[in-house]
Backbone bond lengths (Angstrom), bond angles and torsions (degrees), N, CA, C in turn:
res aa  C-N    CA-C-N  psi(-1)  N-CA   C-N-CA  omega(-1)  CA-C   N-CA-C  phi
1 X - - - 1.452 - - 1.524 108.44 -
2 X 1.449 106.84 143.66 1.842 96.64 -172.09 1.716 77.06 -117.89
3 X 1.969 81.72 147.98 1.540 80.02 162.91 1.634 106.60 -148.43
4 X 0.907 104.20 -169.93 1.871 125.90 -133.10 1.679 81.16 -105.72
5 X 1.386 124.13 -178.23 1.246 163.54 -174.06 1.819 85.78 -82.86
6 X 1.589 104.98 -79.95 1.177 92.65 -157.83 1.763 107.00 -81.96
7 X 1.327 143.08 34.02 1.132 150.94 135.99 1.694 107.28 -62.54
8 X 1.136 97.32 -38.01 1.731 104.57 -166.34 1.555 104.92 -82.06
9 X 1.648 118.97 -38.37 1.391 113.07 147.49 1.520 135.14 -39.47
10 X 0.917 85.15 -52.13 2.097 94.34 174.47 1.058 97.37 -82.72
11 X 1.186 156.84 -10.83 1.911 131.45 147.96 1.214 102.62 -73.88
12 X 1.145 128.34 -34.09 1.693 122.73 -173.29 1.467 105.20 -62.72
13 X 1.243 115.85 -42.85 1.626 140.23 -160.16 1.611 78.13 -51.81
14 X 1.609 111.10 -92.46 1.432 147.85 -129.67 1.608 97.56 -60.03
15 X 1.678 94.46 -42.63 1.326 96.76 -177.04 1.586 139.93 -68.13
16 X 1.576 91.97 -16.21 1.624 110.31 176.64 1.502 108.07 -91.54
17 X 1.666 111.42 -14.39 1.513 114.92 176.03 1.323 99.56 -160.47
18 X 1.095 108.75 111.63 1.668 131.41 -172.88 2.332 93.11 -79.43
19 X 1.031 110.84 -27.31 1.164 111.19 175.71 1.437 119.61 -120.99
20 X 1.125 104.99 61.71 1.839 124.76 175.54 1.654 105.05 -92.53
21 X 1.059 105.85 147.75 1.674 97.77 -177.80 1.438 113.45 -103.50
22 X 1.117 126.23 158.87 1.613 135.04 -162.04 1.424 81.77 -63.35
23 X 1.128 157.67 -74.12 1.534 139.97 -150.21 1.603 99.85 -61.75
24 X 0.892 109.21 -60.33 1.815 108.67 -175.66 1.431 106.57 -52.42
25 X 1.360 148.08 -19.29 0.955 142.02 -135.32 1.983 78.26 -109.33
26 X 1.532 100.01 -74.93 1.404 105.77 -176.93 1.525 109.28 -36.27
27 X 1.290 114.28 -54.70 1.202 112.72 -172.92 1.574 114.69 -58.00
28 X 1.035 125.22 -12.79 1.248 128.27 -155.91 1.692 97.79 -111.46
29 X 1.042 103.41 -40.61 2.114 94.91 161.19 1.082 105.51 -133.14
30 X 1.728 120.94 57.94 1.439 118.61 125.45 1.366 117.78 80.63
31 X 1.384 129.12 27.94 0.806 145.51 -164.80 1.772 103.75 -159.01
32 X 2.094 94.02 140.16 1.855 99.49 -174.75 1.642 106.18 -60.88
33 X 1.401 126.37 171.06 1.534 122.97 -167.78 1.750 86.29 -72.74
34 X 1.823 123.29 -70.10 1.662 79.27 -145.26 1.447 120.07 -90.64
35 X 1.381 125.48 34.73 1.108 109.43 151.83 2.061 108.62 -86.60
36 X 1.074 110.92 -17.69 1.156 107.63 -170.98 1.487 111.08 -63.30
37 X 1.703 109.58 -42.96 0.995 131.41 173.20 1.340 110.69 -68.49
38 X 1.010 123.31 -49.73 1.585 97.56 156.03 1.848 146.41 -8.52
39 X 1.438 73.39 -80.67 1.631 103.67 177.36 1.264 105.05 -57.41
40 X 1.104 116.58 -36.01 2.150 112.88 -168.27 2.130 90.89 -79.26
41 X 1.352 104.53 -36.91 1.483 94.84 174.54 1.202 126.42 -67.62
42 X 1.709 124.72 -29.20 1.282 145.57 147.78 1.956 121.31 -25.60
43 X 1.574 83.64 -58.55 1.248 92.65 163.48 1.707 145.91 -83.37
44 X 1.225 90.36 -6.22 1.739 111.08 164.32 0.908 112.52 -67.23
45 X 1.776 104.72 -71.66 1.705 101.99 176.25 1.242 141.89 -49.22
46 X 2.161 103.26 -28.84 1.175 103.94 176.03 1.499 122.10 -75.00
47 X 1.595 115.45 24.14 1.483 108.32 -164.25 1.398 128.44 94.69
48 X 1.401 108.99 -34.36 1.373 114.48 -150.69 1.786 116.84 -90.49
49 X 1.167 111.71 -21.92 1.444 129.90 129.78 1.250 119.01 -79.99
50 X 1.422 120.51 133.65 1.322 123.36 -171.84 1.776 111.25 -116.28
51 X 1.515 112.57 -44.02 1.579 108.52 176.11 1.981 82.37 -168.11
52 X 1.129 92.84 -169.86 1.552 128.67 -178.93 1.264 112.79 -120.93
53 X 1.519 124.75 122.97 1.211 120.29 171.26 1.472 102.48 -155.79
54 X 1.853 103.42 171.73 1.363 119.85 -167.68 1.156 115.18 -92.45
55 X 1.620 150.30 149.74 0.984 148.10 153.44 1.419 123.89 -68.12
56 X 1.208 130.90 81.46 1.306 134.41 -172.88 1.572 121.84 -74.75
57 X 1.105 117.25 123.36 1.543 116.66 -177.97 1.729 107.31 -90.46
58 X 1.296 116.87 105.23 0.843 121.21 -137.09 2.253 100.62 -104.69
59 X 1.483 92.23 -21.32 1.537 96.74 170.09 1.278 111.80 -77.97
60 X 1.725 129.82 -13.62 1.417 123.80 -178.64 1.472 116.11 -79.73
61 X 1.540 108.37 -16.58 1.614 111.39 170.19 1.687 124.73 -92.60
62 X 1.474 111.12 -36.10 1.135 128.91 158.28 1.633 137.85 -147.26
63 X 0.798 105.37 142.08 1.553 118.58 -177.34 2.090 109.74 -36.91
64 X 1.064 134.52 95.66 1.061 125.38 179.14 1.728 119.51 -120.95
65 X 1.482 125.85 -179.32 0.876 140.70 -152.23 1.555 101.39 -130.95
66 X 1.480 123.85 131.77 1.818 118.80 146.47 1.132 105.35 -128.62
67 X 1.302 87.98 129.83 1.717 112.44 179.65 1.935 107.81 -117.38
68 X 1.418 105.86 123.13 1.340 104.67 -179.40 1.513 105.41 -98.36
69 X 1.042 121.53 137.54 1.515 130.14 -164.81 1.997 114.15 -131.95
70 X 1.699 111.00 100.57 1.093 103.66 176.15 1.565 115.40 -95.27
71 X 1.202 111.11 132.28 1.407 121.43 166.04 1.263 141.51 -104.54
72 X 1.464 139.07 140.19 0.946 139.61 145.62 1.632 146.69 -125.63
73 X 1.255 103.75 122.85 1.715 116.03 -154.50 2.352 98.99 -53.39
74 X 0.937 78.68 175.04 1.712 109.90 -178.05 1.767 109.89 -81.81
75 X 0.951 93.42 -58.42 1.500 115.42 176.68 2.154 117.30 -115.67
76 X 1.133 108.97 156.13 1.603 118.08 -152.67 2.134 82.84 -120.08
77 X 1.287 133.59 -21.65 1.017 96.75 -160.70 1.532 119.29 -73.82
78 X 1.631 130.26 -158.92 1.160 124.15 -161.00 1.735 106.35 -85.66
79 X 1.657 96.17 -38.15 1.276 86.21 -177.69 1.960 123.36 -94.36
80 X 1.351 102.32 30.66 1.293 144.18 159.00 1.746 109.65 -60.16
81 X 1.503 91.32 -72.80 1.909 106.75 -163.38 1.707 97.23 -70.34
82 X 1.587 113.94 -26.43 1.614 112.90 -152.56 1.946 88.63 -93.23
83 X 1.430 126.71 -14.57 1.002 130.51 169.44 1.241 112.79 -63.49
84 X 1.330 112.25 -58.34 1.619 124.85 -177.92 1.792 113.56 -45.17
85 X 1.911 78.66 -75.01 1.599 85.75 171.29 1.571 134.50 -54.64
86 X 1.112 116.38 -30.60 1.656 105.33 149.78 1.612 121.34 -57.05
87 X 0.575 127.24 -92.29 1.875 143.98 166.15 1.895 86.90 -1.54
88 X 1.552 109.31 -71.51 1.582 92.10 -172.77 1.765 120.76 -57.75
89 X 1.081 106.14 -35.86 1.483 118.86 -172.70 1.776 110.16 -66.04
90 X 0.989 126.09 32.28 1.459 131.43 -146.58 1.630 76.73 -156.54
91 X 1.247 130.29 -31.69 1.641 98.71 -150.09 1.747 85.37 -110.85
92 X 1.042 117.74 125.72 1.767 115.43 164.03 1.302 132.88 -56.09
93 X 1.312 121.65 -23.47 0.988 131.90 162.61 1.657 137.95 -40.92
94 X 1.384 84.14 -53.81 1.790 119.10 178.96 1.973 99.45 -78.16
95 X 1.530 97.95 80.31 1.508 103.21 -168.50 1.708 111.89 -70.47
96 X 1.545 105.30 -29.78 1.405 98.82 -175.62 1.232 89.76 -135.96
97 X 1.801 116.37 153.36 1.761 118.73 162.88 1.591 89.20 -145.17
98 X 1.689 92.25 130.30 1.820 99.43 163.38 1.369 103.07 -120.74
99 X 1.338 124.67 111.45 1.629 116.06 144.93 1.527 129.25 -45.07
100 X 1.094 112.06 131.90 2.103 121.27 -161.37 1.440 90.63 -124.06
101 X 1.110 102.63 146.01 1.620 117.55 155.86 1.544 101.53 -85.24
102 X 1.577 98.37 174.45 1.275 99.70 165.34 2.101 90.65 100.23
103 X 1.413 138.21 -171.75 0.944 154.38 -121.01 2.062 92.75 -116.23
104 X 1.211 102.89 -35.63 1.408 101.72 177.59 1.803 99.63 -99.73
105 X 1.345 105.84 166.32 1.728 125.96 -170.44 1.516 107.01 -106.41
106 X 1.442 127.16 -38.03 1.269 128.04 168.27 1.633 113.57 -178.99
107 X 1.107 101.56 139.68 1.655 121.20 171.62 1.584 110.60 -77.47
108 X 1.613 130.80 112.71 1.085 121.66 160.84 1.412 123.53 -112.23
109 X 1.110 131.38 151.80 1.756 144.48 170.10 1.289 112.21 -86.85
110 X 1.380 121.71 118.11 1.200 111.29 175.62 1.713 105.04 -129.92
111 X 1.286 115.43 134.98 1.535 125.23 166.72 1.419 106.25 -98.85
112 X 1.729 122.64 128.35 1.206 147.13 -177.31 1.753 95.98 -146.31
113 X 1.138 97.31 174.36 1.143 124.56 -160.03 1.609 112.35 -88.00
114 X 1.662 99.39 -44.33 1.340 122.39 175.44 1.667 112.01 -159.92
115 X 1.026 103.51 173.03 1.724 117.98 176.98 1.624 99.37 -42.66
116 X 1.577 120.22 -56.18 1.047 138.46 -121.04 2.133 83.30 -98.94
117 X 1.188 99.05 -32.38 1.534 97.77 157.21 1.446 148.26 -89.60
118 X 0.827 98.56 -19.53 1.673 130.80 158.62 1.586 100.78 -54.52
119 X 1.576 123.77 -62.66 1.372 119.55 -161.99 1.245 97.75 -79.27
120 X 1.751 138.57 -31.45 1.078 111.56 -173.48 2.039 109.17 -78.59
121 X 1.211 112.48 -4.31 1.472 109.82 169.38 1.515 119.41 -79.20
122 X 1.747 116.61 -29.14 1.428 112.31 157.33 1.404 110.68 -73.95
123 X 1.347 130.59 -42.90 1.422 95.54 174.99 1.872 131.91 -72.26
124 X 1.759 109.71 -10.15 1.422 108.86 149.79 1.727 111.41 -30.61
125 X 1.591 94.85 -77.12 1.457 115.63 -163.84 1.470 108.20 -45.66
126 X 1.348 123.88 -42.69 1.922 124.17 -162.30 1.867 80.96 -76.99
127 X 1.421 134.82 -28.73 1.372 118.79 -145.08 1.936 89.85 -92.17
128 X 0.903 113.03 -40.18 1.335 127.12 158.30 1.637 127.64 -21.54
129 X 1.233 113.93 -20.54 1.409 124.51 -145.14 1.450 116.20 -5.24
130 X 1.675 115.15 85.87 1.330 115.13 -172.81 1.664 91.47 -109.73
131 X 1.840 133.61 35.29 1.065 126.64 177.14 1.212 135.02 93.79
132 X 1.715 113.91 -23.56 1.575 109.81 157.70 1.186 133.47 -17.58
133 X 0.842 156.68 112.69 1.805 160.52 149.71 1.555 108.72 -64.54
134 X 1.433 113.04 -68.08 1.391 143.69 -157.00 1.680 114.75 -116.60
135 X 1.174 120.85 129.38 1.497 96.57 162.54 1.817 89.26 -156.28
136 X 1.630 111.89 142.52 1.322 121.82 176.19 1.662 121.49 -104.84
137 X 0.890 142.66 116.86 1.361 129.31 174.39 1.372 116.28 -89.88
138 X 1.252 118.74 169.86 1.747 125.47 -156.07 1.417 87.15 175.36
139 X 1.817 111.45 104.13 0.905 125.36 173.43 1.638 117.95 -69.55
140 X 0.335 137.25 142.81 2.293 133.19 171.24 1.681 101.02 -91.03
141 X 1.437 101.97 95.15 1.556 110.71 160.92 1.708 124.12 -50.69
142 X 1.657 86.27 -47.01 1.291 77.55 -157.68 1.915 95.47 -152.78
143 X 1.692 119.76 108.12 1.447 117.33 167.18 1.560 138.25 -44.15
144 X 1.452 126.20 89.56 0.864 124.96 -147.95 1.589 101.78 -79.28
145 X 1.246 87.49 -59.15 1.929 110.71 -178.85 1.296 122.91 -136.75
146 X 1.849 117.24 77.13 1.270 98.50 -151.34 2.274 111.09 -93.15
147 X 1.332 88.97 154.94 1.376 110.61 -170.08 1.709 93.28 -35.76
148 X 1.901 118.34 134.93 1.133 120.53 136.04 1.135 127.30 -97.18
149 X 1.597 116.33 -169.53 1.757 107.78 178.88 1.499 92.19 -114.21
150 X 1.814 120.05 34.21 1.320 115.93 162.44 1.353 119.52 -83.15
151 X 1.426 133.02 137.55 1.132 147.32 164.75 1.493 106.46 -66.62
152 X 1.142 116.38 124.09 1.950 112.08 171.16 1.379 99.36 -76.25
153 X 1.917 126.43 94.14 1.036 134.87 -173.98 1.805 101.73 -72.26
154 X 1.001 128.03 -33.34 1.652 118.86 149.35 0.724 157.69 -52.38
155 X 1.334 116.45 27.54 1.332 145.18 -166.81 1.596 96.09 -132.58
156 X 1.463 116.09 -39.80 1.376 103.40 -174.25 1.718 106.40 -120.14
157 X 1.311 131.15 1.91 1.109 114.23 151.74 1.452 136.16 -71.35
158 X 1.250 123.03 108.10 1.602 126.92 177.41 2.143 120.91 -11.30
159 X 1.607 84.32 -57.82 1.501 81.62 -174.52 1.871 101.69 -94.04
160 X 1.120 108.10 29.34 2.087 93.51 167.43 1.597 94.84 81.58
161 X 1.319 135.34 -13.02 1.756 114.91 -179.45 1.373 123.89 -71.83
């Protein structure tokens, strides 16, 4: 799907307020509500919006832990990585996983509660044999800049908005 400037407005919109109202929305990139509304439905279906959700601050309710965890599997074949990556994608914890080239197999994020939960979820994972070889931990002292699910829409809007 190609999209327009003002497609890229209405992700910018939605994304800074998942609960903007069809008048604010139009109004806000310039366009009457239902064609505006349209297009944001356009973009649901096409995938490209996926859902709405809250940003939860998640140390103000309980005390938690991030632990960054690099891995690397035993074996390289395909149905190797698609083993792994199922098995992680199952556990909630494991909030983010990127596969890297280069000498490591993938970087994961994991939120636990404490140290002391964290290890009993790697030893889930080693008991599992979903292929681990290697795995490093790297506690997170301290949140410097933590990851949103914002897109830097300035980068891809034409005129800089």
């Amino acid at each position: 799907m190609k999209l327009d400037n003002i497609d890229l407005r209405i992700l910018k919109a939605v994304q800074e307020n998942g609960r903007i109202t069809k008048m604010a929305l139009a109004e806000k990139v310039g366009l009457s509500p239902t064609p505006c509304w349209l297009r944001l439905r356009k973009l649901e279906e096409a995938g490209i919006v996926t859902g709405y959700h809250a940003h939860i601050e998640l140390r103000k309710i309980v005390p938690i832990a991030h632990v960054m965890v690099q891995v690397t599997l035993a074996n390289h074949r395909q149905s190797d990585f698609e083993r792994f990556e199922r098995a992680i994608a199952l556990i909630p914890e494991i909030v983010s996983c990127w596969s890297v080239g280069g000498g490591i197999d993938y970087f994961l994020m994991i939120v636990s509660r404490d140290i002391d939960s964290y290890q009993r979820l790697i030893d889930r994972l080693l008991d599992q044999n979903i292929g681990i070889d290697r795995y490093f931990t790297y506690v997170v002292t301290k949140l410097v800049k933590q990851e949103k699910t914002d897109t830097p829409f300035a980068l891809l809007l034409d005129d800089g908005d």
